[in-house]
N, C-alpha and C positions, 0 to 999 in steps of 0.2 A: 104431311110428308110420309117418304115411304123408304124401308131397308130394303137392300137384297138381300137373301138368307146367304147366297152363294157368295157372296162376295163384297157386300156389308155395303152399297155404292146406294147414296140416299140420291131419290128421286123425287121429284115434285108432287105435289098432289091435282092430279086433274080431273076429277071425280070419277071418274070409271074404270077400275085397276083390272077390267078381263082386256083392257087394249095394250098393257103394260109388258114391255120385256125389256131385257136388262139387257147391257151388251153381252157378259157373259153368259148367257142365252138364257136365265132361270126366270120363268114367271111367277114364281114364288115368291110375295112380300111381306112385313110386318112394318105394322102402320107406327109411327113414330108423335106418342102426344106433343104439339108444342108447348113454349115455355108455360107452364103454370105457376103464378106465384102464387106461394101460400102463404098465410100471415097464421103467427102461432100466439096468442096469450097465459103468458104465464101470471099466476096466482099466488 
């Protein structure tokens, strides 16, 4: 998935983000990891 910088509206990921615009007009994005679970061991 993907942020808008302009206006924070997450977008789907469709593999090609040069086709991407936001409605509030910005084609500017930053890509959003999905969930990762992490498992921690303590000692």
């Amino acid at each position: 998935m993907f942020k808008c910088i302009r206006c924070g509206r997450e977008l789907k990921d469709e593999g090609d983000t040069a086709q991407f615009e936001c409605e509030c007009g910005s084609k500017v994005f930053v890509r959003i990891p999905g969930n990762v679970v992490k498992t921690v061991e303590v000692k």
